[in-house]
C-alpha positions as CSV (number, residue, x, y, z in Angstrom):
1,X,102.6,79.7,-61.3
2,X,104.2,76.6,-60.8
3,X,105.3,75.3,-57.0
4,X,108.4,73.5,-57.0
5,X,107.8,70.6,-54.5
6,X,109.2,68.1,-52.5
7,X,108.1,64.1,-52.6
8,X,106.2,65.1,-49.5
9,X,104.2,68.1,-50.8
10,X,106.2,70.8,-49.1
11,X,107.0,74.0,-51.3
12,X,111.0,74.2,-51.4
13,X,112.1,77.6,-51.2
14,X,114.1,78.6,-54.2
15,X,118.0,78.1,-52.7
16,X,116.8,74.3,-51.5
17,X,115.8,73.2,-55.6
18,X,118.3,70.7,-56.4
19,X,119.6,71.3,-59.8
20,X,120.1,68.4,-62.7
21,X,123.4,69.1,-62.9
22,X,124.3,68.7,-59.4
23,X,122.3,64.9,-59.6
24,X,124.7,63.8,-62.6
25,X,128.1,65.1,-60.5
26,X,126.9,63.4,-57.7
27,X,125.9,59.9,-59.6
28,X,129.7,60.2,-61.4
29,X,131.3,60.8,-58.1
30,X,129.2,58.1,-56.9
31,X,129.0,55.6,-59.8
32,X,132.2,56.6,-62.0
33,X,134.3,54.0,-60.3
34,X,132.6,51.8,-61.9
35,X,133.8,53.0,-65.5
36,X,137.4,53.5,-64.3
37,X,138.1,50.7,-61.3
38,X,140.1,47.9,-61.9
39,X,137.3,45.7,-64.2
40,X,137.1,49.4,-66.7
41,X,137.4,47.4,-69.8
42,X,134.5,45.2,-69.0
43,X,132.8,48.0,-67.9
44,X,132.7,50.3,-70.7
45,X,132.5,46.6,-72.6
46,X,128.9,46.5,-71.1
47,X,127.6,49.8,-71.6
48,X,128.9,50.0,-75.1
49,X,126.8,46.4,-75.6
50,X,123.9,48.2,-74.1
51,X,123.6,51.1,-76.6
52,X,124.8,49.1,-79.2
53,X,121.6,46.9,-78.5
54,X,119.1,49.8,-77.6
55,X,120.2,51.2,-81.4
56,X,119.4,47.8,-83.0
57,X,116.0,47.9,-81.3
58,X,115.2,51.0,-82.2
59,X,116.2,50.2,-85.8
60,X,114.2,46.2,-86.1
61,X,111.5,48.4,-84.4
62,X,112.0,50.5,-87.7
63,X,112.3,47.8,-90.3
64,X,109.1,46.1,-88.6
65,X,107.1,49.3,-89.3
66,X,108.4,49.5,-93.1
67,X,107.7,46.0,-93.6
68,X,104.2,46.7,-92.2
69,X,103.9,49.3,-94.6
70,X,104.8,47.1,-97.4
71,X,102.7,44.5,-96.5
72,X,100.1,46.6,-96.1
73,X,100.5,48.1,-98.9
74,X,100.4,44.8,-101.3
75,X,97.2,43.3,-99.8
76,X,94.9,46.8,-100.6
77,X,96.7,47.0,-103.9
78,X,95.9,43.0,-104.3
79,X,99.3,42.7,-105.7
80,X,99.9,38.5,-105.0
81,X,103.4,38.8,-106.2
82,X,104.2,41.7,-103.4
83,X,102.1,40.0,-100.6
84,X,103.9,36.7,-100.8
85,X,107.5,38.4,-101.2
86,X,106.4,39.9,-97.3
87,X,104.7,36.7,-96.5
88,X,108.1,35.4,-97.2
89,X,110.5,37.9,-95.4
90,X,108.2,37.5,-92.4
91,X,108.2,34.0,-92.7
92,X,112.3,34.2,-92.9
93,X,112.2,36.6,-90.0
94,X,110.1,34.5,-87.4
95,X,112.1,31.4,-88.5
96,X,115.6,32.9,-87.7
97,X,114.7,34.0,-83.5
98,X,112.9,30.6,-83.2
99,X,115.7,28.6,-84.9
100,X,118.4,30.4,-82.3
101,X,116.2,30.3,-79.2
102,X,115.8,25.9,-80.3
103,X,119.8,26.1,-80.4
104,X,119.8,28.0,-77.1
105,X,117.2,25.7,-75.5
106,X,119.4,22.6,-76.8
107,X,122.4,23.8,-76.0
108,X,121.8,24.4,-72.5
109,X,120.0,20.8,-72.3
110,X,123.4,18.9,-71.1
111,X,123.6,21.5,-68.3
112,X,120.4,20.2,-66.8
113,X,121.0,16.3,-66.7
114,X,122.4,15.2,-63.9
């Protein structure tokens, strides 16, 4: 049988158990000002940008693995022609984040001269 506890080891009785439902009414009442103040397009702005970005993540986390398979794929079937099409895409891939973050890098560069 399972104990319901408190952080400090106590058993709760059962009336004292905090439901998950109440925690989510009481972060809106708490937090949903945030998503309907003044600054509520910027707002919903950011937390759309933040699932949009944990979606591509989740899918470049995806393509990685399928590459992997591929790649994997062409060097125990010692297809050359296959292995060097992935050695190519992951060459392409690599290039484009290190090609942005050297933009980024000398973009910034006439911020940091005095």
């Amino acid at each position: 049988m399972a104990s319901s506890a408190n952080p400090a080891g106590e058993d709760l009785p059962p009336h004292k158990i905090k439901k998950p439902q109440g925690s989510v009414r009481r972060f809106m009442r708490i937090a949903g000002g945030y998503w309907k103040g003044d600054q509520k397009w910027s707002a919903w702005a950011l937390t759309s940008g933040l699932i949009v970005l944990g979606i591509a993540q989740i899918l470049l986390q995806i393509w990685i693995n399928l590459w992997n398979k591929n790649f994997f794929d062409a060097v125990e079937h010692k297809n050359w022609s296959a292995f060097f099409h992935q050695m190519t895409i992951f060459a392409v891939g690599a290039a484009k984040p290190t090609i942005v973050l050297a933009w980024c890098v000398f973009a910034n560069m006439p911020k940091a001269l005095p």
